[in-house]
Biotite code that builds the C-alpha atoms (Angstrom):
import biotite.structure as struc

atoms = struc.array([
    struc.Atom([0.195, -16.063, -0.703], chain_id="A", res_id=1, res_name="UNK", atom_name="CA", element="C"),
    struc.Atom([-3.363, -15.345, 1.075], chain_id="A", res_id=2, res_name="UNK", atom_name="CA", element="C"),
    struc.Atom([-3.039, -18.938, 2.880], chain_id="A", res_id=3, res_name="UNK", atom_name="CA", element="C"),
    struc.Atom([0.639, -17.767, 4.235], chain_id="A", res_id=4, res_name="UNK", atom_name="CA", element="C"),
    struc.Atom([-1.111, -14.259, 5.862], chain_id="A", res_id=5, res_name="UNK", atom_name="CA", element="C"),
    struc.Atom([-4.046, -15.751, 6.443], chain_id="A", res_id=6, res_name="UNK", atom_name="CA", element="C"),
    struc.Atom([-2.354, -18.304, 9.003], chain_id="A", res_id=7, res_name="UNK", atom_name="CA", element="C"),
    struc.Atom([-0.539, -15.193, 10.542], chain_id="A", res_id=8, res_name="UNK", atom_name="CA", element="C"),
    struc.Atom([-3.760, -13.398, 11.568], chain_id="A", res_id=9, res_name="UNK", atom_name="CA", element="C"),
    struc.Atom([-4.709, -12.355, 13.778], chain_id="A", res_id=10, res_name="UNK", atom_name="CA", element="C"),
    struc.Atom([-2.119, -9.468, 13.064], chain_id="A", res_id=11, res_name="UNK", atom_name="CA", element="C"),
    struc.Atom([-1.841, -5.412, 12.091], chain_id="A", res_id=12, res_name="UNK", atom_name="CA", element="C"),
    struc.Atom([-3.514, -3.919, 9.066], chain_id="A", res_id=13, res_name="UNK", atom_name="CA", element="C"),
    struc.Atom([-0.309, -2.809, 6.601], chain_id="A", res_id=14, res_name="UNK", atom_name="CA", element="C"),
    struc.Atom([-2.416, 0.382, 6.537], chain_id="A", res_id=15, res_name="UNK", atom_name="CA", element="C"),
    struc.Atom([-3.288, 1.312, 10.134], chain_id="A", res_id=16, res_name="UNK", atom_name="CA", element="C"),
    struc.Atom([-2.648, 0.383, 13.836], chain_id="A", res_id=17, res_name="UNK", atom_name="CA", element="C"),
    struc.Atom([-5.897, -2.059, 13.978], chain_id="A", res_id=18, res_name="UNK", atom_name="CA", element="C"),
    struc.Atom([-5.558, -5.437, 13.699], chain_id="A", res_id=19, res_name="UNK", atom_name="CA", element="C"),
    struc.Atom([-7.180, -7.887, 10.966], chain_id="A", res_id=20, res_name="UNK", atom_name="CA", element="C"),
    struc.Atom([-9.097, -10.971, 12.416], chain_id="A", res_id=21, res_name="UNK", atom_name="CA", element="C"),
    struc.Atom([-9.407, -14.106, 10.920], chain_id="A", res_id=22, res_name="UNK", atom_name="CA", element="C"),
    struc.Atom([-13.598, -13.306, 10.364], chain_id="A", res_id=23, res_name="UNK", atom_name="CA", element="C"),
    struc.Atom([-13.335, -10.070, 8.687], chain_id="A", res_id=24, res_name="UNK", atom_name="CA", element="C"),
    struc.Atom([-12.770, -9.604, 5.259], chain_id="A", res_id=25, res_name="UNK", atom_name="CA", element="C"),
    struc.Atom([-9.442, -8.731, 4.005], chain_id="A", res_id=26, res_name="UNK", atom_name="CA", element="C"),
    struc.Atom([-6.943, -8.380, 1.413], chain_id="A", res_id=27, res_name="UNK", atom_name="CA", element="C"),
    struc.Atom([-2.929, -8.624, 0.649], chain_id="A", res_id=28, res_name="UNK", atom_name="CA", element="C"),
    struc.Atom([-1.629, -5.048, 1.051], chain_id="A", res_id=29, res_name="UNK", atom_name="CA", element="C"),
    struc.Atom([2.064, -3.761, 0.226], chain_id="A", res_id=30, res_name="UNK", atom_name="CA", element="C"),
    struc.Atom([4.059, -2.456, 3.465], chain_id="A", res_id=31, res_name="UNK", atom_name="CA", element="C"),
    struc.Atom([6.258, -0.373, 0.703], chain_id="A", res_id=32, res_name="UNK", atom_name="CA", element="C"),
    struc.Atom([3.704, 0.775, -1.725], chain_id="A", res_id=33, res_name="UNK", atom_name="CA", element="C"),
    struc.Atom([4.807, -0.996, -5.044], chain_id="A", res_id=34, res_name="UNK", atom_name="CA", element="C"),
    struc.Atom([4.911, 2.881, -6.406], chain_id="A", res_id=35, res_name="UNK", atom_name="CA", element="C"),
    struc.Atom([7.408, 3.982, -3.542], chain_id="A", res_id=36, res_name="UNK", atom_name="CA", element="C"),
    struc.Atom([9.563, 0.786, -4.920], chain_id="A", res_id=37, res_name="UNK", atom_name="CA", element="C"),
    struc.Atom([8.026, -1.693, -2.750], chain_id="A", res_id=38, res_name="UNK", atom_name="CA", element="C"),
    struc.Atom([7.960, -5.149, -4.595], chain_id="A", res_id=39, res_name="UNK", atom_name="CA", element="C"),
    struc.Atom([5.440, -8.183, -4.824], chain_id="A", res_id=40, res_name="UNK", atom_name="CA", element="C"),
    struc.Atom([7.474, -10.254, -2.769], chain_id="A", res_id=41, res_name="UNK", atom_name="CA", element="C"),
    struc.Atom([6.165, -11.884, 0.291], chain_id="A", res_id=42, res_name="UNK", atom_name="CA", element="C"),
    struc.Atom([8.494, -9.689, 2.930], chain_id="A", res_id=43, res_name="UNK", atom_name="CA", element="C"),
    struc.Atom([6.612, -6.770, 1.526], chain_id="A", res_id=44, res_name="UNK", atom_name="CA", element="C"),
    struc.Atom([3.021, -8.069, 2.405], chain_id="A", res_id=45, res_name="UNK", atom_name="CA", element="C"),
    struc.Atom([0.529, -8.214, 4.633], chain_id="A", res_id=46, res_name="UNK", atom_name="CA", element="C"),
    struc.Atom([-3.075, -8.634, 5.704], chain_id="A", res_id=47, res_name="UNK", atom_name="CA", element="C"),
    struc.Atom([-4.840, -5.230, 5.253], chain_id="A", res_id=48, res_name="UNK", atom_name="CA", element="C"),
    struc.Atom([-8.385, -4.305, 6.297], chain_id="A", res_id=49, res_name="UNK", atom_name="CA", element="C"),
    struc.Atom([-10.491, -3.835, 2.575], chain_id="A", res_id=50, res_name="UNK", atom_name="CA", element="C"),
    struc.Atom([-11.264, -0.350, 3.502], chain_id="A", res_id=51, res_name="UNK", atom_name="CA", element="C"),
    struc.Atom([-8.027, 0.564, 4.275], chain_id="A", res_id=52, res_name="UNK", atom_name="CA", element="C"),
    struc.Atom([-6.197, -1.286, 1.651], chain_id="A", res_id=53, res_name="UNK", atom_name="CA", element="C"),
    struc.Atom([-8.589, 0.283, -1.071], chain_id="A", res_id=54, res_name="UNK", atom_name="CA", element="C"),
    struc.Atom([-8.307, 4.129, 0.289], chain_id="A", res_id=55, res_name="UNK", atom_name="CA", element="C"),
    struc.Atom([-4.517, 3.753, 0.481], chain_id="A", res_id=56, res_name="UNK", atom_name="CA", element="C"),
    struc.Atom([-4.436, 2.708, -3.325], chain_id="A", res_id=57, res_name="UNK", atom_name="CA", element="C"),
    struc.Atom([-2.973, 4.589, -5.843], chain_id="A", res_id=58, res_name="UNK", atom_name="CA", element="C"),
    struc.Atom([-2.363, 7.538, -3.667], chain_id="A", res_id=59, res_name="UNK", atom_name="CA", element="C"),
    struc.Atom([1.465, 6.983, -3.580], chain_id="A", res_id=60, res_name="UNK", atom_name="CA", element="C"),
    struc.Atom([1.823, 6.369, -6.847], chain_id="A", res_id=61, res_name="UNK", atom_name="CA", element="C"),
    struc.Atom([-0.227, 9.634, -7.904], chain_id="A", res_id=62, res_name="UNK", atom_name="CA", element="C"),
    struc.Atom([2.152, 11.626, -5.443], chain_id="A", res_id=63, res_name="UNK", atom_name="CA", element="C"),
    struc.Atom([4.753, 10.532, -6.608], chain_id="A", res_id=64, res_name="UNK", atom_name="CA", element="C"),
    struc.Atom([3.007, 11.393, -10.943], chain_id="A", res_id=65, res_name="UNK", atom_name="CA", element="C"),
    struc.Atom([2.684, 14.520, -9.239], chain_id="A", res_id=66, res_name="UNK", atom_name="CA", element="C"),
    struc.Atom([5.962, 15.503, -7.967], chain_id="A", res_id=67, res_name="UNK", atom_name="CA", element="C"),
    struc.Atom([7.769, 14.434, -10.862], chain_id="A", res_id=68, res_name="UNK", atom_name="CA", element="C"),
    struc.Atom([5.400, 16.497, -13.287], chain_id="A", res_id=69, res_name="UNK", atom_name="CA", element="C"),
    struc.Atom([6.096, 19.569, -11.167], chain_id="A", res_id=70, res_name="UNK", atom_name="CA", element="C"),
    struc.Atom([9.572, 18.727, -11.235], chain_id="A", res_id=71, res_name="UNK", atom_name="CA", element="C"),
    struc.Atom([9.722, 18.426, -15.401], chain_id="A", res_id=72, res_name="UNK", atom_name="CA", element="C"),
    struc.Atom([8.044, 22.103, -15.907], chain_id="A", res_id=73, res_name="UNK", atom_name="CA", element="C"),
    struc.Atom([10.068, 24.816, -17.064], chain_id="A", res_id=74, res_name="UNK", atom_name="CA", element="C"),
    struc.Atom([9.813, 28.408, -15.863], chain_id="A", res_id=75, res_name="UNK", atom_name="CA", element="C"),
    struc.Atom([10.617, 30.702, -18.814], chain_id="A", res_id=76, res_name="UNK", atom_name="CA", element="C"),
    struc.Atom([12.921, 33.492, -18.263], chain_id="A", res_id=77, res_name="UNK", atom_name="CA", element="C"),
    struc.Atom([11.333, 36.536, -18.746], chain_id="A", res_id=78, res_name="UNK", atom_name="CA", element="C"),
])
């Protein structure tokens, strides 16, 4: 997959309005975080800058461990 992207670049980070050139170092980043439902397919990536690809990680997927635990607890009637 990184030869497919890599022949798109120069193009925008997944993560933020800058774009990734060919020089810099990069990764694969999901446009749909794979927590939100995004999948691993090749619609759903894209070159992302390290930095941003590495602070965007895991934060959806915690959000979305958070919501749900909030959602699961119980108020007791008092």
């Amino acid at each position: 997959m990184r030869p497919i992207i890599a022949a798109t670049l120069p193009a925008r980070c997944v993560n933020c309005p800058h774009l990734v050139m060919p020089d810099q170092a990069w990764e694969i980043g999901h446009i749909v975080d794979a927590a939100l439902g995004g999948t691993n397919d090749g619609t759903n990536l894209g070159p992302a800058h390290v930095r941003c690809n590495r602070s965007a990680g895991g934060k959806a997927g915690r959000a979305k461990q958070i919501t749900k635990s909030k959602s699961d607890r119980r108020l007791l009637p008092w």
